[in-house]
C-alpha positions in Angstrom: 54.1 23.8 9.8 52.6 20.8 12.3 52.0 17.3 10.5 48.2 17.7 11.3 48.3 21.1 9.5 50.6 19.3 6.6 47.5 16.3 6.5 45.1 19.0 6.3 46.1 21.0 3.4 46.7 17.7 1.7 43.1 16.8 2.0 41.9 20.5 0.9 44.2 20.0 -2.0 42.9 16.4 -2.9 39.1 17.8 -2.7 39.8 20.6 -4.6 41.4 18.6 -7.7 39.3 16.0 -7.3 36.2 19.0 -8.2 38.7 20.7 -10.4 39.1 17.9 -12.6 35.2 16.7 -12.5 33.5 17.1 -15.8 30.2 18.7 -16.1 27.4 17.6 -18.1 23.6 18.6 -18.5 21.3 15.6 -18.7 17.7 16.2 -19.9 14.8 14.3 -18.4 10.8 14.6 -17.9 9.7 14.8 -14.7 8.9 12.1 -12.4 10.7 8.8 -12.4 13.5 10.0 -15.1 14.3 13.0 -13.1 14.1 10.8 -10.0 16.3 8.5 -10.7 19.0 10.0 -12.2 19.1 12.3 -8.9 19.8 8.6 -7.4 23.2 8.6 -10.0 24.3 11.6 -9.6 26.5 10.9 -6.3 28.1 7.5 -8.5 29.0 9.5 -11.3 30.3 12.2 -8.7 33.0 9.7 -7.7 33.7 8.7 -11.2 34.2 12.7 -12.0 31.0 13.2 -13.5 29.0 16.1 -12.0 25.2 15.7 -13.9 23.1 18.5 -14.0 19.6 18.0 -14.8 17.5 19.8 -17.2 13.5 18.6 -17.1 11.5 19.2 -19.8 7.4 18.7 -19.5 6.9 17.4 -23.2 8.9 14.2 -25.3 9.7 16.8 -28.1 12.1 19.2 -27.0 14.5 17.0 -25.2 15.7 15.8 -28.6 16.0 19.2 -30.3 18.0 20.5 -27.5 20.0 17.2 -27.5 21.0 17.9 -31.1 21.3 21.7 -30.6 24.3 20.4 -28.2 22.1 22.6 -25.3 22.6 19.5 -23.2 25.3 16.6 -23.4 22.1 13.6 -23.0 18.9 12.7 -22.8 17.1 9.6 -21.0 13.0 9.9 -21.2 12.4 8.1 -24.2 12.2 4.2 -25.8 14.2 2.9 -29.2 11.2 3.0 -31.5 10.6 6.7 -30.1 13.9 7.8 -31.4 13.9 6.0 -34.3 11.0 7.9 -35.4 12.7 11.1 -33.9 15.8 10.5 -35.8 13.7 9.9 -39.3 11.6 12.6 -38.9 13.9 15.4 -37.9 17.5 14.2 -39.2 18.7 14.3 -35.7 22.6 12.6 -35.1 21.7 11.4 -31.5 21.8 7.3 -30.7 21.4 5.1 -27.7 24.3 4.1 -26.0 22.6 2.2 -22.7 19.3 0.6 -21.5 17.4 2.3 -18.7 14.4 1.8 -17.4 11.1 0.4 -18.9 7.8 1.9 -17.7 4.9 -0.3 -19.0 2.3 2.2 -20.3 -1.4 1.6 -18.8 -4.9 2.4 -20.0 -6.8 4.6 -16.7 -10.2 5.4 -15.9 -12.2 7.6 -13.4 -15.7 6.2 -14.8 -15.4 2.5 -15.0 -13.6 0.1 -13.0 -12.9 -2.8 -15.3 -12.1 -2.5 -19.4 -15.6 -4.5 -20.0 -17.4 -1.8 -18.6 -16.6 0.6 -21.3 -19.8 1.0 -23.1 -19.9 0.8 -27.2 -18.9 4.3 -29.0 -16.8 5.1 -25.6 -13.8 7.7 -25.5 -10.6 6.5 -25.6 -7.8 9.2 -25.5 -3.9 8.1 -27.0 -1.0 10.0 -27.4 -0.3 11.8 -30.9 3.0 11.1 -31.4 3.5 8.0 -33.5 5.2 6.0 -31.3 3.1 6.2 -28.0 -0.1 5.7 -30.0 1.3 3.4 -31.6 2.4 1.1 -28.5 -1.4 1.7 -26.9 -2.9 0.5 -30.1 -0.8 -2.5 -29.9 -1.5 -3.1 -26.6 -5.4 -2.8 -27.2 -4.7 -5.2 -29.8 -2.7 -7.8 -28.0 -5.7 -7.4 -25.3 -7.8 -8.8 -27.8 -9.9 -5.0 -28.3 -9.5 -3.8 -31.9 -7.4 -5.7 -34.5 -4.6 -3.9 -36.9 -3.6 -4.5 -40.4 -0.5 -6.8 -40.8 2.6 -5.6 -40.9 2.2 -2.5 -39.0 5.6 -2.6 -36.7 5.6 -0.4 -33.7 3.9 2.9 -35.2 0.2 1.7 -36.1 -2.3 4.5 -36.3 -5.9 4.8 -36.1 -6.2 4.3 -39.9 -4.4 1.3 -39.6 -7.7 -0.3 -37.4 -9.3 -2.8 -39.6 -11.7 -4.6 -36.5 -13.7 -2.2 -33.7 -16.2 -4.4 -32.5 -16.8 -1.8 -29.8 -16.9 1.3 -32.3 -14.6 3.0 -30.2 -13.7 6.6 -30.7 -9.7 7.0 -30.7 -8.8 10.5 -29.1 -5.2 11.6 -29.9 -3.8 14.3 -26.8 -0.5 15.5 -26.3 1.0 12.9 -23.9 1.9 15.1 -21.3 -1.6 16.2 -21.0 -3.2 12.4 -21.0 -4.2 12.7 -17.0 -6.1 15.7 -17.8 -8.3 14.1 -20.3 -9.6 11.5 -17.8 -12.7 13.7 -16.8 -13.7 13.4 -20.3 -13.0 10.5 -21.9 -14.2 6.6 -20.8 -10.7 5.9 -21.1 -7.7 7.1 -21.1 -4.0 5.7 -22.3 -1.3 7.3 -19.8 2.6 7.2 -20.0 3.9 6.0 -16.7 6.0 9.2 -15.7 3.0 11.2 -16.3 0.3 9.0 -14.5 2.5 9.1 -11.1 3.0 13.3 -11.8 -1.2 12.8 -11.9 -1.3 10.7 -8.6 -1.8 7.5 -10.1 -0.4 4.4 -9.2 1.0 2.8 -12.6 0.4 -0.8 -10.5 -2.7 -0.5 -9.8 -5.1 2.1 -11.3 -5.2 0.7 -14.6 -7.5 -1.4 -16.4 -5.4 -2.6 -18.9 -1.6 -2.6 -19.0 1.0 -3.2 -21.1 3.0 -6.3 -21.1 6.5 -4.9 -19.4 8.3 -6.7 -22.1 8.9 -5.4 -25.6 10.9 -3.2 -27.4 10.0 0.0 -25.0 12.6 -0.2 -22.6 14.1 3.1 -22.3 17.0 4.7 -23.0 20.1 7.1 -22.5 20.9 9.3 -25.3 24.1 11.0 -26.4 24.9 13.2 -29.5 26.8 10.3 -31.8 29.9 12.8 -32.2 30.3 12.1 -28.2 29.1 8.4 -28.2 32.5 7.1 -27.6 33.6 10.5 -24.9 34.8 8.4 -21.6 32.2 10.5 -19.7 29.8 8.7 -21.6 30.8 5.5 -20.2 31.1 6.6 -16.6 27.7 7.4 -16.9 26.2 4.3 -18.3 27.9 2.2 -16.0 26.6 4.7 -12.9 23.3 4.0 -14.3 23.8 0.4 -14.3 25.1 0.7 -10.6 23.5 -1.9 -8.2 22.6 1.3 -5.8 20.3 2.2 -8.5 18.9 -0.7 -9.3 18.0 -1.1 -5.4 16.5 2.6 -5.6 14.7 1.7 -8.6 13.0 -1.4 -7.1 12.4 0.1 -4.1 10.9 3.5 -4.7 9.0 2.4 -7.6 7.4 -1.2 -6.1 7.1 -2.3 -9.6 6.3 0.7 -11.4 9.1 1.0 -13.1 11.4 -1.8 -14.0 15.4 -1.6 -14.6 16.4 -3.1 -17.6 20.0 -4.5 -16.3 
């Protein structure tokens, strides 16, 4: 056998290990940004022996269950106070175990261009889950809109609204289906990964947004059986990779901000 023949079966061998001995997980993620970015960690991890598959789901309530099911390995779509509420509710044994990404949620509007041009007794849709409604009432708050009872944390409701000066009437929608309520509503409160699915640009289109800091930065989420597994660290720290942090800035222009 030749020395170039010797090199070359050396190589073969070395790249067949190499994906022999990669580990395989399944990562769930909502489409757009999520998805997006963790296609831009996937080669990292690859060289760290992580392959990632991604699993997208279109609403914030399934990733969880299937996380806990042990259908997938992780999750990374949602914010601290989301699976707080996640975890009470359900009993779920799932925990944080790295930032991500914060997407600072915005207020959008196809019939008025500026917030003070919503008339008295407008439309305002929110999300129904607790914790996204809860983060736009805050923000309508801090914005000076409606005020809230004291001592209302990060999960106010409606019936926690003690000022209205505008009389406006609060909408709950499924999040995922927020853009579509725009044609009927004078207002509508959007997450970020489903205002860019809609078209929208997070930086621009709305007429009220979120302060970017806060407790809503999101997160990667493991089963806490596996929160110590090594693959769980390879993929944190591919996260946390300068490449991504570059593909996060760049793609996004602002949209979405990287929390390392």
């Amino acid at each position: 056998m030749s020395f170039r023949s010797v090199v070359t079966l050396a190589s073969a061998l070395a790249v067949w290990s190499a994906a022999a001995a990669a580990e395989t997980i399944k990562i769930g993620v909502t489409p757009g940004p999520h998805a997006q970015i963790l296609e831009a960690v996937k080669p990292i991890a690859a060289k760290g022996g992580l392959d990632i598959q991604l699993i997208e789901f279109s609403d914030y309530v399934v990733p969880n269950a299937a996380l806990d099911a042990g259908d997938i390995q992780a999750n990374s779509f949602q914010n601290q106070p989301y699976l707080d509420n996640q975890k009470a509710d359900r009993g779920y044994k799932i925990e944080s175990v790295g930032l991500t990404v914060n997407f600072p949620i915005g207020v959008y509007s196809k019939k008025h261009k500026n917030w003070a041009d919503i008339p008295d007794g407008g439309k305002v849709s929110i999300p129904n889950d607790p914790t996204n409604g809860g983060r736009v009432l805050l923000l309508l708050r801090d914005k000076g809109v409606i005020k809230l009872k004291d001592g209302v944390g990060f999960k106010p409701s409606v019936i926690d609204i003690t000022e209205n000066p505008k009389k406006l009437r609060f909408i709950e929608v499924d999040a995922a289906q927020a853009p579509r309520a725009l044609d009927d509503v004078d207002a509508a409160a959007i997450n970020t990964n489903y205002a860019t699915q809609a078209g929208l640009d997070p930086v621009r289109d709305p007429i009220l947004r979120e302060d970017p800091k806060g407790p809503y930065v999101n997160l990667i989420a493991v089963r806490s059986t596996d929160k110590d597994k090594p693959w769980v660290r390879t993929l944190v720290d591919s996260y946390h990779s300068p490449e991504v942090k570059e593909f996060v800035l760049t793609k996004f222009k602002g949209a979405v901000l990287p929390s390392w």
